[in-house]
C-alpha positions as CSV (number, residue, x, y, z in Angstrom):
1,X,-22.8,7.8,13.8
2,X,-21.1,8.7,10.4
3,X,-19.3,12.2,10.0
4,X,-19.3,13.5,6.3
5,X,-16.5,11.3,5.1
6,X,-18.3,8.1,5.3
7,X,-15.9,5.3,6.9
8,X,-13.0,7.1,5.5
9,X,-13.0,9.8,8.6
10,X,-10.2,11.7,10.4
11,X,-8.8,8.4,12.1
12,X,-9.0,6.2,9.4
13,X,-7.5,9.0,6.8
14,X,-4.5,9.4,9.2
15,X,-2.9,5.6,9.2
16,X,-4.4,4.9,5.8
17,X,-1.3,4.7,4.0
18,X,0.9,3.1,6.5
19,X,-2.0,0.5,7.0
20,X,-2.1,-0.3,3.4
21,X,1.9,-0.3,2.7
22,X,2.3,-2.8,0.8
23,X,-0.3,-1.8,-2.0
24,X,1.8,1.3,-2.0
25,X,5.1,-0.5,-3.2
26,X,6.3,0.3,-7.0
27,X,5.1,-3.9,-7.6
28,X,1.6,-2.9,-7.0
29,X,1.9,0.7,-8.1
30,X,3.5,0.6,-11.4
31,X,1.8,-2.3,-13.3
32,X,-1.4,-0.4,-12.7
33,X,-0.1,3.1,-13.7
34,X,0.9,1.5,-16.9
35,X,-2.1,0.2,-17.7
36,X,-4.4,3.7,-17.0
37,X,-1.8,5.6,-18.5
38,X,-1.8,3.5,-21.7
39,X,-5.5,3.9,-22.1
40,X,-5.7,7.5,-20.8
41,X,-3.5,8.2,-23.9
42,X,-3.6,11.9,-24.2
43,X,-6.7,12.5,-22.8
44,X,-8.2,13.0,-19.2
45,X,-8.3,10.5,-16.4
46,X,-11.6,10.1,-13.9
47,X,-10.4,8.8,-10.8
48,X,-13.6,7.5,-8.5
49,X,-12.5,7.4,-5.2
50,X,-9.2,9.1,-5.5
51,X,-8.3,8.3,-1.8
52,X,-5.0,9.4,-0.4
53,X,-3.7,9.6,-4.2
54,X,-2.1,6.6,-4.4
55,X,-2.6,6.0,-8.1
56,X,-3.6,9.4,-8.8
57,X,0.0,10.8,-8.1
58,X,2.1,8.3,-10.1
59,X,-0.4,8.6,-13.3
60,X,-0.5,12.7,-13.0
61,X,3.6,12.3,-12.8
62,X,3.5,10.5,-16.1
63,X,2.2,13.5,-17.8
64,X,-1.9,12.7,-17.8
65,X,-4.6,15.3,-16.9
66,X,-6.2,13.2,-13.3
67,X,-9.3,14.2,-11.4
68,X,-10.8,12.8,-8.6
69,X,-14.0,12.2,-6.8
70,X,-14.3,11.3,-2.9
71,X,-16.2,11.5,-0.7
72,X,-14.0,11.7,2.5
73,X,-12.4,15.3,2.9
74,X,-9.9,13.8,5.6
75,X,-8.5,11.4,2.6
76,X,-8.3,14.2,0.1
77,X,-6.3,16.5,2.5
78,X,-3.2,13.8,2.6
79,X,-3.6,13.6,-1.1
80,X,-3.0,17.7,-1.1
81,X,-0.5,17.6,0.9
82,X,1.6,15.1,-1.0
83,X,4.5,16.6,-3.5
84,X,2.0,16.7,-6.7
85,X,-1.3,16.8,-5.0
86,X,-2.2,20.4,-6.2
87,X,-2.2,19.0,-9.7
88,X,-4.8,16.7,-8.8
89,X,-8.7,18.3,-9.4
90,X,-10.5,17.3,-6.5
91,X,-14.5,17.2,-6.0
92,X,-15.8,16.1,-3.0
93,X,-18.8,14.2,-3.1
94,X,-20.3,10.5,-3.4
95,X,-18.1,8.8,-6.9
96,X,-21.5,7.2,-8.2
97,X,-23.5,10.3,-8.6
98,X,-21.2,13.1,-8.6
99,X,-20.5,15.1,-11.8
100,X,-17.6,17.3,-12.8
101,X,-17.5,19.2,-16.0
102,X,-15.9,18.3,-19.0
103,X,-15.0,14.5,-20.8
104,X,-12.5,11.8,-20.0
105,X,-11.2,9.3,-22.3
106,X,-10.4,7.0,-19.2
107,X,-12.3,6.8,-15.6
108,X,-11.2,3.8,-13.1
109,X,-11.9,2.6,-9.7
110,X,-9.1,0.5,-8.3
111,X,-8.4,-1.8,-5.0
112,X,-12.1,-2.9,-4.4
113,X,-13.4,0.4,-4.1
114,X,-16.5,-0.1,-6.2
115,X,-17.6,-2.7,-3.1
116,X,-17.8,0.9,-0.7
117,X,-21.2,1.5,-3.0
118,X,-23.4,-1.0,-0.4
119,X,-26.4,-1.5,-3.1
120,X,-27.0,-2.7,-6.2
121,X,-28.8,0.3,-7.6
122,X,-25.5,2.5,-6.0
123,X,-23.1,0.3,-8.0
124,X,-25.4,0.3,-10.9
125,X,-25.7,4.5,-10.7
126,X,-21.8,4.3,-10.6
127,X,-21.2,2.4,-13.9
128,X,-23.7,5.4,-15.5
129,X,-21.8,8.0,-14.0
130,X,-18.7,7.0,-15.1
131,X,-20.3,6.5,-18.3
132,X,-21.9,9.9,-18.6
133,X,-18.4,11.6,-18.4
134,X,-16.3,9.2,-20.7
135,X,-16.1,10.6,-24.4
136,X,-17.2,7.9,-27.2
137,X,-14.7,5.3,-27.1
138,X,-13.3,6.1,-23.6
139,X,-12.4,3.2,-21.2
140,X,-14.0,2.8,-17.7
141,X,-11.7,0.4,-15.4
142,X,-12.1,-1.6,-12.3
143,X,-10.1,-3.6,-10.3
144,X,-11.9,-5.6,-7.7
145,X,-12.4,-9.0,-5.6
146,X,-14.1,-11.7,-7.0
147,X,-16.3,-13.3,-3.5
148,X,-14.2,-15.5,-1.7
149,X,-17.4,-17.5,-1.0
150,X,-15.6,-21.5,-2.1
151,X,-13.6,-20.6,1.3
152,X,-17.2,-20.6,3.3
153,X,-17.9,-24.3,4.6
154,X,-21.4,-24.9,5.7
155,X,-23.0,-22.8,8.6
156,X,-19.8,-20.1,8.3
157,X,-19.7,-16.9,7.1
158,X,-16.2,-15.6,7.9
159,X,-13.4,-15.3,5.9
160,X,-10.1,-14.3,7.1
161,X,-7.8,-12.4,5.3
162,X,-5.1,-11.2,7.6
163,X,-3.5,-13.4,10.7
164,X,-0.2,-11.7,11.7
165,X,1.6,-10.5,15.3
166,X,-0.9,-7.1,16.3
167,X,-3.5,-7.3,13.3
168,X,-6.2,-9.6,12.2
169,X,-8.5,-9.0,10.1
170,X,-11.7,-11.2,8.8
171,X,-14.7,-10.5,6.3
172,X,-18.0,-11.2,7.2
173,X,-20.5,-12.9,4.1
174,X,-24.4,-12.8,3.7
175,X,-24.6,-14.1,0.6
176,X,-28.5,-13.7,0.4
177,X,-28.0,-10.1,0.3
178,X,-24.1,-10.2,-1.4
179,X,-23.2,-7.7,1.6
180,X,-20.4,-8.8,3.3
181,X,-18.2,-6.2,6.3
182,X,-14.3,-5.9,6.6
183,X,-13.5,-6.4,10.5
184,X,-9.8,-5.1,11.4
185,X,-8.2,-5.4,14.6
186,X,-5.1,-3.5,15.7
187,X,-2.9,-4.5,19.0
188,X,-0.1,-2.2,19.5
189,X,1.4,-2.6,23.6
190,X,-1.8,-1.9,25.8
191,X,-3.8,-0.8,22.9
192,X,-6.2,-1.9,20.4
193,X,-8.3,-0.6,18.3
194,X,-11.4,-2.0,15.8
195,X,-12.9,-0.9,12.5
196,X,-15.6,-2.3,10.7
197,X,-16.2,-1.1,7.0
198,X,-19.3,-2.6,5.1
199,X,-19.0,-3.4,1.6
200,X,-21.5,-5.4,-1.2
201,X,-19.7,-7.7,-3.6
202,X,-20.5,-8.4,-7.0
203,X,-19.3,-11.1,-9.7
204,X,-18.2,-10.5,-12.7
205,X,-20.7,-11.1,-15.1
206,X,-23.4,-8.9,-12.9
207,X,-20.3,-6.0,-13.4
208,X,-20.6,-6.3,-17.2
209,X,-24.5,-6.3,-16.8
210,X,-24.0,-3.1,-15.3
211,X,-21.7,-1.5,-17.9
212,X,-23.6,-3.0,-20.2
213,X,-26.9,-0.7,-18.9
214,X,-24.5,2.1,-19.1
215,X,-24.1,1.9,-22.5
216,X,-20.4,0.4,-22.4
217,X,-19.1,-3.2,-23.5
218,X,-15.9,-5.4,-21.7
219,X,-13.1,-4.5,-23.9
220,X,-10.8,-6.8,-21.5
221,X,-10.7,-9.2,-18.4
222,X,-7.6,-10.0,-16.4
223,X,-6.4,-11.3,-13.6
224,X,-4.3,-8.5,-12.2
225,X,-2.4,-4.9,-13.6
226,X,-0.2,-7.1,-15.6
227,X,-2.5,-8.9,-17.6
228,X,-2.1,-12.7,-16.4
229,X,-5.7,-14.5,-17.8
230,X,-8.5,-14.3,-15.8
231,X,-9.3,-18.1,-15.0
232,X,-12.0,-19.7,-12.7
233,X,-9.0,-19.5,-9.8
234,X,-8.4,-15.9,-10.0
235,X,-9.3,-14.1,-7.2
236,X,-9.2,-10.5,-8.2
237,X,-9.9,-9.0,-12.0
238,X,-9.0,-5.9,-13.5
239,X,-11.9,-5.2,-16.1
240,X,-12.0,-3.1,-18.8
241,X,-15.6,-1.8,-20.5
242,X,-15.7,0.5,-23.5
243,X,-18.0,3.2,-23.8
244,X,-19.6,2.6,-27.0
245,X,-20.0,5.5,-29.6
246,X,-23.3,6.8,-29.7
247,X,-24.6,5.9,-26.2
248,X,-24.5,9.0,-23.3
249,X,-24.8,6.5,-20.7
250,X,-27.6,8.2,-19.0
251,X,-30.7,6.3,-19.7
């Protein structure tokens, strides 16, 4: 059974940072801090899913007003206790419905975290939400997987995505439904441990659908934080949808 903080609970919380190291290095940190900081400009950043803090902290460091949303008060409390992490407005709650006061010229979601939302009508109640809080003009940003599905030969529906000494870790596809789970296995001595996390994926164009019910329009489409084109190969995007002037985003 579930605890309050979803999949993102006490144990998970704890190694969370450590087990995600290398998204934490300045070459994954700073290209995308550069980017939300650019289109925060000089107003307020909506972080959905704010996590440990691990975008959060840099952006708020560069002088831009950040707020969060999450939903796991175990993730939060790393973020507080963090140099910074007091600076950081915190509401704890689920990102796709939750509201906080006031508008933001930029709200983002980054490192596949729009995939936690496991239903359309979730994802699509996420793209209004972030709507409903941007001012006209504002930017809503996602960075997120495009389906790994060309990797799926006939009759399979795993992909692996990490084989190393201690760890291994697969994703499991049913691409009827577009759910798909993370599977992560963990060896250390006489010790292991497993974690599954379910997630539903969602291709590009059914994202701009979305924003495009929301009352926002794609602005930009890249590959990555650093702006390389996105191409039929590319295997991530960071998108960019503008909210347009006129439209609250709640109908």
């Amino acid at each position: 059974m579930l605890d309050d903080d979803g999949y993102f609970g006490e144990s998970v919380a704890a190694a969370y940072d450590e087990s995600s190291a290398e998204m934490f290095m300045p070459d994954a940190v700073e290209p995308a801090v550069d980017l939300l900081a650019e289109l925060a400009g000089t107003g307020r950043a909506l972080e959905l899913g704010v996590g440990t803090g691990r975008i959060a902290l840099p952006l708020s460091r560069r002088g831009v007003e950040v707020y969060g949303i999450d939903l796991s008060r175990a993730m939060v409390e790393r973020l507080r206790a963090k140099p910074g992490g007091d600076a950081i407005g915190v509401t704890i709650g689920d990102f796709a419905t939750t509201r906080v006061e006031g508008g933001f010229s930029l709200a983002y979601l980054v490192f596949n975290t729009i995939m936690n939302l496991t239903t359309q009508d979730a994802q699509v109640d996420c793209f209004l939400n972030a709507a409903a809080h941007l001012e006209p003009g504002g930017h809503f940003v996602v960075e997120v997987m495009v389906p790994d599905l060309r990797r799926l030969p006939p009759g399979q529906n795993a992909v692996p995505f990490r084989v190393e000494d201690g760890r291994l870790g697969f994703d499991l596809y049913d691409v009827a439904t577009q759910s798909m789970s993370s599977h992560h296995v963990r060896v250390e001595g006489d010790r292991s441990s497993y974690l599954t996390v379910p997630f539903r994926y969602a291709w590009p164009a059914e994202l701009d659908l979305m924003a495009r019910l929301a009352g926002m329009r794609l602005r930009d489409r890249w590959d990555g934080w650093t702006r390389e084109p996105f191409t039929s190969g590319s295997q991530q995007h960071v998108s960019v949808w503008e909210k347009v002037a006129g439209i609250d985003g709640t109908t």
